[in-house]
Z-matrix of the N, CA and C atoms (Angstrom, degrees):
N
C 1 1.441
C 2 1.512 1 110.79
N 3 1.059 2 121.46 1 -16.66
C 4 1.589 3 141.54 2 -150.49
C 5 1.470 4 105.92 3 18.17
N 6 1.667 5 124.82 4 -154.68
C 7 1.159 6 140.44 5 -123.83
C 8 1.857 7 94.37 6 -78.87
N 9 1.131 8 128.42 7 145.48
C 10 1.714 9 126.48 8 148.93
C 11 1.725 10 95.78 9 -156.69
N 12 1.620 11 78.59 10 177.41
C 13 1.389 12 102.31 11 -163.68
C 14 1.210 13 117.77 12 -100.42
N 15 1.605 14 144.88 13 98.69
C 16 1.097 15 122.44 14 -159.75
C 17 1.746 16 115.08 15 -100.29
N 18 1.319 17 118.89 16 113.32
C 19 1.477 18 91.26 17 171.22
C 20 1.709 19 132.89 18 -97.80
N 21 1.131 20 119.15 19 -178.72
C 22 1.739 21 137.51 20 -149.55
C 23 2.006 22 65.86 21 -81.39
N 24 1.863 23 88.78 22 145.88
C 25 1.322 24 127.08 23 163.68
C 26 1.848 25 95.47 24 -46.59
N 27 0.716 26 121.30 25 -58.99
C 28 1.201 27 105.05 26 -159.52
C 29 1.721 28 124.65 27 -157.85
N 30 1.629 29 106.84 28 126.14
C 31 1.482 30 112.58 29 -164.32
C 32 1.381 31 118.08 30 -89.02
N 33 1.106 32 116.55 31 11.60
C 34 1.328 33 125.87 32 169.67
C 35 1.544 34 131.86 33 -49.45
N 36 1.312 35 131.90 34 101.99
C 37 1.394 36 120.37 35 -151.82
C 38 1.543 37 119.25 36 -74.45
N 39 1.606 38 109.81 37 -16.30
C 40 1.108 39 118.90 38 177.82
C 41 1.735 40 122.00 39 -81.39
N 42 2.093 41 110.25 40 -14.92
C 43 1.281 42 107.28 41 -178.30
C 44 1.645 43 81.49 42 -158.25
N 45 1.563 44 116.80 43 65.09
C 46 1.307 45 100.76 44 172.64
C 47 1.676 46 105.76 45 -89.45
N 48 1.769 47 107.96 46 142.35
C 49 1.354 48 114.79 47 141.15
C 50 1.301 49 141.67 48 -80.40
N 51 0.841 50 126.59 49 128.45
C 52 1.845 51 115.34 50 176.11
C 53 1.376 52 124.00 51 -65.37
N 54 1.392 53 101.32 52 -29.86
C 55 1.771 54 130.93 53 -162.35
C 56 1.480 55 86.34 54 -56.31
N 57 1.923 56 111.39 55 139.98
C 58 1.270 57 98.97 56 150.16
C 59 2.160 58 103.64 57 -120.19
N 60 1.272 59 113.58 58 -164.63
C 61 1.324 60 98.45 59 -172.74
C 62 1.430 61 79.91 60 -145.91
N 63 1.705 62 106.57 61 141.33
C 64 1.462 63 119.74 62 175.19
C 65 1.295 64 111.16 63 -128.23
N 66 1.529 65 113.73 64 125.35
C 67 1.616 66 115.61 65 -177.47
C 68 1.370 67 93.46 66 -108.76
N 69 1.334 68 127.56 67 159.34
C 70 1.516 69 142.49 68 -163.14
C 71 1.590 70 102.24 69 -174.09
N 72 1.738 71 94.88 70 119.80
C 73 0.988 72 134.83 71 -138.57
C 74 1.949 73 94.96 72 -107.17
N 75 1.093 74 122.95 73 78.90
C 76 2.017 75 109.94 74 -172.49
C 77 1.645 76 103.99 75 -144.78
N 78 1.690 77 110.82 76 170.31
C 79 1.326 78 107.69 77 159.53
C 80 1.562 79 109.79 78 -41.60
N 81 1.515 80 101.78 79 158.13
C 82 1.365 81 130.17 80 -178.48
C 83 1.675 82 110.81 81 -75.89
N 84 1.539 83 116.29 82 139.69
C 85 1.674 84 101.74 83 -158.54
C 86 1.323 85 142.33 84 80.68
N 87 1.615 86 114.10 85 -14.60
C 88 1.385 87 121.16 86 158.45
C 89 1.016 88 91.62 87 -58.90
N 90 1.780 89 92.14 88 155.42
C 91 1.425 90 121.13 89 153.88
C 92 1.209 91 110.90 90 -103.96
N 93 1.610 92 130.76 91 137.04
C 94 1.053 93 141.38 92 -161.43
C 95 1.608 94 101.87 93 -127.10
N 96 0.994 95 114.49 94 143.09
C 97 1.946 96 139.29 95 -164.43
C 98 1.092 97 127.86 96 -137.34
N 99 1.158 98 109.86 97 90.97
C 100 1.759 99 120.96 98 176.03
C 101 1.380 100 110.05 99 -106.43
N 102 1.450 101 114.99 100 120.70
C 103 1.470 102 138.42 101 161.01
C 104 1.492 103 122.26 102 -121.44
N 105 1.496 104 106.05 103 127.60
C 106 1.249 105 115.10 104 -170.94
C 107 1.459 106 116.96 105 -90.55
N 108 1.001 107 121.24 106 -160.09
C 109 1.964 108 112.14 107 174.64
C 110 1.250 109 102.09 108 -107.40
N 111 1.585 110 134.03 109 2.78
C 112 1.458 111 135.57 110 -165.73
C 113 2.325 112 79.74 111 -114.86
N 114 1.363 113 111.87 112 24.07
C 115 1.392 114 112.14 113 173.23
C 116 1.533 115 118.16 114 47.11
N 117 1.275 116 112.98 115 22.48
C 118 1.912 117 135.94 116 -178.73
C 119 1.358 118 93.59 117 -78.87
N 120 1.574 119 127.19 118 107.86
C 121 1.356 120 126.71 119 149.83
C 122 1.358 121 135.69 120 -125.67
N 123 1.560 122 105.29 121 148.88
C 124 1.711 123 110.86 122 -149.60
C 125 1.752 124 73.56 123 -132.59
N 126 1.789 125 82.12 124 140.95
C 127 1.647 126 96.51 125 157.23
C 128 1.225 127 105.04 126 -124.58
N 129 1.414 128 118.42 127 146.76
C 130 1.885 129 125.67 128 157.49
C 131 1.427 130 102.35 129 -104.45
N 132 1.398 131 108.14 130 167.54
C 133 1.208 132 117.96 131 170.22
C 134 1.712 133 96.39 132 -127.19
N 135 1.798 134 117.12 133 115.72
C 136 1.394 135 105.77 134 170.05
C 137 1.302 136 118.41 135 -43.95
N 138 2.023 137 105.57 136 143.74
C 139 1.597 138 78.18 137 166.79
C 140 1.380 139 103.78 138 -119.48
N 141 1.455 140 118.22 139 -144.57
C 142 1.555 141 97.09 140 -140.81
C 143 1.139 142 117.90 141 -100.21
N 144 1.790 143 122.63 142 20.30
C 145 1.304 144 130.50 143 145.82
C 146 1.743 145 116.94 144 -91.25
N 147 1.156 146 109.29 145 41.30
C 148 1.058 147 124.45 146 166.93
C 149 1.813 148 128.98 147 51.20
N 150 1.326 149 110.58 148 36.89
C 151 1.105 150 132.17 149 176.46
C 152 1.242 151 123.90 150 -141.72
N 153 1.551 152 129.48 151 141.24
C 154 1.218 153 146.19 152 167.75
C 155 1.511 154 130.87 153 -110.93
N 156 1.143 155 114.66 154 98.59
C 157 1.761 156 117.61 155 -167.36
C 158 1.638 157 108.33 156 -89.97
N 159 1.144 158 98.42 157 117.50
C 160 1.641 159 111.78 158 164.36
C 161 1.233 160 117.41 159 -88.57
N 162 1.342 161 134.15 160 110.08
C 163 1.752 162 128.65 161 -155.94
C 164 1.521 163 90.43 162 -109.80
N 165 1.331 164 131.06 163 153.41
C 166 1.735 165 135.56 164 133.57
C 167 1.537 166 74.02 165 64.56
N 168 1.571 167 137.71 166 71.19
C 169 1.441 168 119.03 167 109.91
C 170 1.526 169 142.41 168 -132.15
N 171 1.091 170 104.59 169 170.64
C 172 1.734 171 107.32 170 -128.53
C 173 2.046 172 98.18 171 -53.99
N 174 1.282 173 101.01 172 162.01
C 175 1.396 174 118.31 173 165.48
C 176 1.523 175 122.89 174 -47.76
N 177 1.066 176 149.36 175 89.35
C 178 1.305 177 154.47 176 160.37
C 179 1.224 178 142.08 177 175.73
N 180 1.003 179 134.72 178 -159.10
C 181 1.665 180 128.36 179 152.94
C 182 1.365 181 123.68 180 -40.08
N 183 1.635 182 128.19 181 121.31
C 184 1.078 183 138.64 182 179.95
C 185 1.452 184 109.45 183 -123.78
N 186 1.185 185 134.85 184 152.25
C 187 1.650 186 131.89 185 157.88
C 188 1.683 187 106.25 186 -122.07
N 189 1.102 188 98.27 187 95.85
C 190 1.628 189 113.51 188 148.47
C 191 1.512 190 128.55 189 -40.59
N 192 1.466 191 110.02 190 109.63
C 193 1.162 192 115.50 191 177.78
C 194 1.652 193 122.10 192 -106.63
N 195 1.709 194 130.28 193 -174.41
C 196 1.501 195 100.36 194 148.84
C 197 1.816 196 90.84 195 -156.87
N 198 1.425 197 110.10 196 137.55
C 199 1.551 198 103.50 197 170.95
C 200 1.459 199 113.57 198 -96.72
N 201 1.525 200 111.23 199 -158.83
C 202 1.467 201 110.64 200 176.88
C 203 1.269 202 120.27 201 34.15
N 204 1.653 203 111.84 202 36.69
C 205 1.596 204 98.63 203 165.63
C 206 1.783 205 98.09 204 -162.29
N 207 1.634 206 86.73 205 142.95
C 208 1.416 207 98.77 206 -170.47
C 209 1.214 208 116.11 207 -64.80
N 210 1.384 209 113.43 208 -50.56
C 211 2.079 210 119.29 209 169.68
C 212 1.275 211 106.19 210 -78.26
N 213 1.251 212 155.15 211 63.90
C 214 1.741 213 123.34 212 162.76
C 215 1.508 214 119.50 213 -12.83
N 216 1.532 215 125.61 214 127.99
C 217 1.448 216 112.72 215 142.79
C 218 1.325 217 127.39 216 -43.46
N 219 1.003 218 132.11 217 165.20
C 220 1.655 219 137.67 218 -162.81
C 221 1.981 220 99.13 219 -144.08
């Protein structure tokens, strides 16, 4: 997928979150790879309805990766 920007749930100054949340959408059993530019990395493993949820992480630059698979989604 490579690099995007994720932002916080919500900019509201009176109840802002920072958190953003990433769902990722692939065959079942990827491993899925998020690295940020602050070098923070999280792996999921899809599961077997074919999604991987990244909950509460932080606001910014991420690079999307994916292992165990011959095509990556794009």
């Amino acid at each position: 997928m490579g690099k995007m920007f994720l932002y916080g749930r919500s900019q509201k100054k009176t109840k802002a979150d920072p958190y953003a949340k990433l769902t990722v959408n692939c065959p079942p059993g990827v491993t899925v790879c998020a690295i940020s530019v602050d070098t923070d990395t999280i792996l999921k493993v899809v599961s077997d309805k074919g999604v991987a949820v990244f909950n509460r992480i932080t606001e910014g630059y991420w690079d999307i990766t994916f292992a165990d698979v011959e095509f990556p989604p794009t």
